[in-house]
C-alpha positions as CSV (number, residue, x, y, z in Angstrom):
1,X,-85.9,-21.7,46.9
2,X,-85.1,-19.4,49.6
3,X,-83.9,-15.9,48.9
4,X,-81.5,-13.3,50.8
5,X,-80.3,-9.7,50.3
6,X,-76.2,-10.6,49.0
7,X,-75.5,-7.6,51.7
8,X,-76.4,-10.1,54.2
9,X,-75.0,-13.3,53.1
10,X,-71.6,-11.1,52.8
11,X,-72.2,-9.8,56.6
12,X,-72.9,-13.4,57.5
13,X,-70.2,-15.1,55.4
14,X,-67.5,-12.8,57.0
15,X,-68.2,-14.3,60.5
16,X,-68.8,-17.8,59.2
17,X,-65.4,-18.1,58.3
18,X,-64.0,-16.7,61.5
19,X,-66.1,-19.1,63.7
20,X,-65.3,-22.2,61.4
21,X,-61.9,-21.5,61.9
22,X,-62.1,-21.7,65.8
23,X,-64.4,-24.4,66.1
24,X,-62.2,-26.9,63.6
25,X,-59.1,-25.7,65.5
26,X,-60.7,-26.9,69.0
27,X,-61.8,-30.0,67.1
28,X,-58.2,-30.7,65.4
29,X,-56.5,-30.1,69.3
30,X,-59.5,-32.6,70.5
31,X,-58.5,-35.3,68.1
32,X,-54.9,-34.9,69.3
33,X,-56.0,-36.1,72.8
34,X,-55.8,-39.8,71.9
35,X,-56.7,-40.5,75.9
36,X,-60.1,-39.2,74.8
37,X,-61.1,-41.7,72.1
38,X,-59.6,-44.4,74.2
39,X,-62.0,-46.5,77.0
40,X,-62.1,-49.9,79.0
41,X,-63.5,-52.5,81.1
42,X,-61.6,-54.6,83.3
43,X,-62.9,-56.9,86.1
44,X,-60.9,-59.2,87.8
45,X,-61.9,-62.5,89.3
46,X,-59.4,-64.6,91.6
47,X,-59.0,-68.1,91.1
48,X,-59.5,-69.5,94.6
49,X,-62.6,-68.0,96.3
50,X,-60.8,-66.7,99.2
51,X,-58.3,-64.7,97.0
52,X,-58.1,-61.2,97.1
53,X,-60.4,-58.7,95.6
54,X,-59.9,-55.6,93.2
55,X,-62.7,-53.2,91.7
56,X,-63.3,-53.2,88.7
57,X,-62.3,-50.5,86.3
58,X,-64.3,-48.1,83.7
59,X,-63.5,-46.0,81.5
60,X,-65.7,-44.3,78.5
61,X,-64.8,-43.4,75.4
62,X,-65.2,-39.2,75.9
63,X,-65.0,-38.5,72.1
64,X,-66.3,-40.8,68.8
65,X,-64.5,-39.9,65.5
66,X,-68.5,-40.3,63.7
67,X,-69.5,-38.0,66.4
68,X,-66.3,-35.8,65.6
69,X,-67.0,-35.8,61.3
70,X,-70.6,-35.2,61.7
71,X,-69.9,-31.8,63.9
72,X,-67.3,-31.1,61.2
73,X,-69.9,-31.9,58.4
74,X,-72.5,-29.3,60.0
75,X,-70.0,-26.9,60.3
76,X,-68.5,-26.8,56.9
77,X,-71.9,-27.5,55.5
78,X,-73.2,-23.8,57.1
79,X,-69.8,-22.8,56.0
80,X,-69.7,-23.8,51.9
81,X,-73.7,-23.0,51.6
82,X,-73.2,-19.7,52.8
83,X,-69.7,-18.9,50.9
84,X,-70.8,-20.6,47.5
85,X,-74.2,-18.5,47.8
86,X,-72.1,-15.2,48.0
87,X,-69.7,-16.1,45.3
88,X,-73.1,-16.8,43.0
89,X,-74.7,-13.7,44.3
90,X,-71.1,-12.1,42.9
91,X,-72.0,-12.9,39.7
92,X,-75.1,-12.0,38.8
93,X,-74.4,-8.4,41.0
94,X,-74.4,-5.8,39.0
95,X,-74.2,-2.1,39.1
96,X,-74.0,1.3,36.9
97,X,-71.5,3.8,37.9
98,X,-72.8,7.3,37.8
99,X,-71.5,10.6,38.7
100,X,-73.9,13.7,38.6
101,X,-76.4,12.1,36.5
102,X,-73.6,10.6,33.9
103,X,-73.4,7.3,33.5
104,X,-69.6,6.6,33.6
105,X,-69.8,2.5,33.6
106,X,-72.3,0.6,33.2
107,X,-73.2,-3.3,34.4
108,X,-69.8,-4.0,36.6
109,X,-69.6,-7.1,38.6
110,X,-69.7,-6.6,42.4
111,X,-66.1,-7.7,42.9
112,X,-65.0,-5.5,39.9
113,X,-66.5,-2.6,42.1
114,X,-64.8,-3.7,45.1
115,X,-61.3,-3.4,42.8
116,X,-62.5,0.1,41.4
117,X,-63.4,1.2,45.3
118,X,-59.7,0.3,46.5
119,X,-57.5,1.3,43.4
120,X,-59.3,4.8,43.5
121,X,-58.5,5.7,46.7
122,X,-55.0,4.6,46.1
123,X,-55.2,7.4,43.6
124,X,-57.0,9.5,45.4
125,X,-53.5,9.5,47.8
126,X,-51.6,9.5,44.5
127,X,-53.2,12.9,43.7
128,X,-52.9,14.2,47.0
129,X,-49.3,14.5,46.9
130,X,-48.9,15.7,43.3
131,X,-46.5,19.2,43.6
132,X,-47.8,22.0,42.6
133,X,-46.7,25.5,41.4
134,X,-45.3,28.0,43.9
135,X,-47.9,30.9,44.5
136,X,-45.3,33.5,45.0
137,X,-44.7,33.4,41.0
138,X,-47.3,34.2,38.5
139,X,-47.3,31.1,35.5
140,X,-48.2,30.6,32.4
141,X,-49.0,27.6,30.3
142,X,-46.9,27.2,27.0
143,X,-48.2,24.6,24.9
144,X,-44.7,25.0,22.7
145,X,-42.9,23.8,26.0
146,X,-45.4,21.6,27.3
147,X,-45.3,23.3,30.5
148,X,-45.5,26.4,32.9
149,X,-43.6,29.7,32.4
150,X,-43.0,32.4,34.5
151,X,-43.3,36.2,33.7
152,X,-38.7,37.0,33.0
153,X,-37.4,38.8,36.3
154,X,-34.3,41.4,35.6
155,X,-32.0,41.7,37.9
156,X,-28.4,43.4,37.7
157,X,-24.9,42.0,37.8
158,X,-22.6,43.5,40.2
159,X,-18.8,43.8,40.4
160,X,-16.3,44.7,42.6
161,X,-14.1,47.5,40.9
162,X,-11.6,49.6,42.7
163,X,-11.7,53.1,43.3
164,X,-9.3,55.8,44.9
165,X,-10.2,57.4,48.2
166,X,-8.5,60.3,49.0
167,X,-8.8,61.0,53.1
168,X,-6.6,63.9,52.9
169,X,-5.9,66.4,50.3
170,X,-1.9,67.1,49.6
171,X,-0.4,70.1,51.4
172,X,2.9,72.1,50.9
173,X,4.2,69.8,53.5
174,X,2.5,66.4,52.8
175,X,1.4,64.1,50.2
176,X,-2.6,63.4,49.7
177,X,-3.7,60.3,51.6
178,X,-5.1,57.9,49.1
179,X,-6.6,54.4,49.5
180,X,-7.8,52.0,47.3
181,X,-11.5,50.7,48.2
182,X,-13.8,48.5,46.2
183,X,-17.3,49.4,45.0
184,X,-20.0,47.5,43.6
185,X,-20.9,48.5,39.9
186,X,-23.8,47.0,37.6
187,X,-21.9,45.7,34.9
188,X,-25.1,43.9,33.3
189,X,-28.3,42.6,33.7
190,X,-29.7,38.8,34.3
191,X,-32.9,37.7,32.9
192,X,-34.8,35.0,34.6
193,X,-37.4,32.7,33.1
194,X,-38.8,29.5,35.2
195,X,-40.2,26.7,34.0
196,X,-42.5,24.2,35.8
197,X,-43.9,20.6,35.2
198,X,-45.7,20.9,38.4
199,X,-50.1,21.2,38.6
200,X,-51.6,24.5,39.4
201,X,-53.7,24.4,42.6
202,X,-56.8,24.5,41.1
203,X,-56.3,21.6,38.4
204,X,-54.8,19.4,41.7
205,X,-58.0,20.7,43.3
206,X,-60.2,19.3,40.1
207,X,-58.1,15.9,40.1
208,X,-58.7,15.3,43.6
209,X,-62.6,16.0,43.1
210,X,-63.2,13.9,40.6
211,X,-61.2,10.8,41.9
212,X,-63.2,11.5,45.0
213,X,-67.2,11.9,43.6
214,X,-66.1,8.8,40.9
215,X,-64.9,6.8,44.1
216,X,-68.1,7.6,46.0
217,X,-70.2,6.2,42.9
218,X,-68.4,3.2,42.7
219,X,-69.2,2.5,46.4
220,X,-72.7,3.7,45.9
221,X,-73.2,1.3,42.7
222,X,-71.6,-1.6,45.2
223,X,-73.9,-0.9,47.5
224,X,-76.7,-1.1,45.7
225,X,-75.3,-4.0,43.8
226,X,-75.5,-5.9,47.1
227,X,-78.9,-5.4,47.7
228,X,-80.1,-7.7,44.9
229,X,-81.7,-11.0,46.2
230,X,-79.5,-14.1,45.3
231,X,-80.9,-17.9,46.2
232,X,-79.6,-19.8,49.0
233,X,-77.2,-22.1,47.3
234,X,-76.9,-25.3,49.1
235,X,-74.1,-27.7,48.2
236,X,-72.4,-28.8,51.9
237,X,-75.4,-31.8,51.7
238,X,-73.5,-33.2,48.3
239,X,-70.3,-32.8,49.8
240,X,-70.3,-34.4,53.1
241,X,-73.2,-37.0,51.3
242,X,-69.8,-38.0,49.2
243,X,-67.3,-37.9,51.7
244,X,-69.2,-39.8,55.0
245,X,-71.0,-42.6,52.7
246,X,-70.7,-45.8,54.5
247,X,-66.7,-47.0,54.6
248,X,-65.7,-49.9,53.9
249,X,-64.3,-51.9,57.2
């Protein structure tokens, strides 16, 4: 039995389906044209020897409905050999996923890899938007807390209090000039601690790395995966030997 790489019956099966498509659309407007199945003969032949004369008119039959099933029969046939051959290829493709020499999954179907490739790099997007901790503050893990803590900051509580300003001293003749002003006076101190659920920029850094080199491996055990020879399947023949066996009239 005839072998092929499964890389190349995917590449080829991609574009069967496309031109299948288009050719049984054309085919399914054709068969809509009911002129086109449709001919005739007609001759005409006065009684009386003298009588007037007409041509004769022809018409051929443009399309056959056997001619019409057999061109659907090849086309499907290329169509369900090469489609059934990849899905059988899918299951005996197999690869091991491995990232820097470790082997992180071994023996996964081809179309699980195909899953792996696309949900990681849904993560991969995941992880590239995960928050992370301001730079501007120095953290700390606490494992009591379960999370990051920031180094306390002081700083001092204010209050307006009022005060007497005098802007002239009293004389024999006139009373001091006083008036009342506000100043601001530490009256205590605040002490600030943060707390923080978000990533440091180096563990987002490491997440983003390792979704990245375990998405590449994935897509590098798929590709080998498809590499494998897989038998041309053929099973079109069966299917259009059923369906176009002689009809009954």
């Amino acid at each position: 039995m005839a072998k092929s790489h499964l890389c190349e019956v995917i590449a080829i099966a991609t574009g069967k389906k496309t031109e299948s498509k288009t050719d049984l659309t054309k085919i399914y407007q054709c068969l809509g044209k009911q002129d086109l199945l449709n001919g005739l003969s007609r001759t005409y032949q006065p009684l009386d020897e003298d009588g007037e004369k007409f041509p004769s008119e022809n018409k051929l039959v443009q399309v056959r409905v056997d001619d019409v099933l057999a061109s659907v029969s090849d086309i499907m046939t290329k169509l369900f050999d090469i489609v059934v051959t990849q899905d059988v290829g899918n299951t005996v493709a197999k690869g091991d996923v491995v990232v820097d020499e470790f082997t992180i999954l071994k023996d996964v179907p081809v179309t699980s890899l195909l899953f792996l490739e696309k949900q990681l790099t849904d993560l991969h997007t995941v992880f590239s938007t995960l928050p992370t901790l301001s730079p501007e503050i120095t953290w700390t893990f606490d494992d009591n807390r379960g999370c990051y803590v920031s180094q306390p900051v002081q700083t001092a509580k204010t209050k307006k209090v009022p005060f007497r300003f005098v802007k002239a001293e009293a004389t024999d003749k006139h009373p001091a000039q006083v008036d009342v002003m506000m100043e601001d006076r530490v009256v205590g101190n605040w002490t600030k601690v943060d707390f923080s659920g978000a990533l440091s920029a180096k563990e987002k850094g490491s997440l983003i790395d390792r979704v990245r080199k375990l998405r590449d491996a994935v897509v590098k055990a798929r590709e080998k995966a498809n590499q494998i020879e897989v038998d041309n399947v053929s099973v079109g023949k069966e299917v259009f030997s059923y369906l176009l066996a002689p009809l009954e009239n």
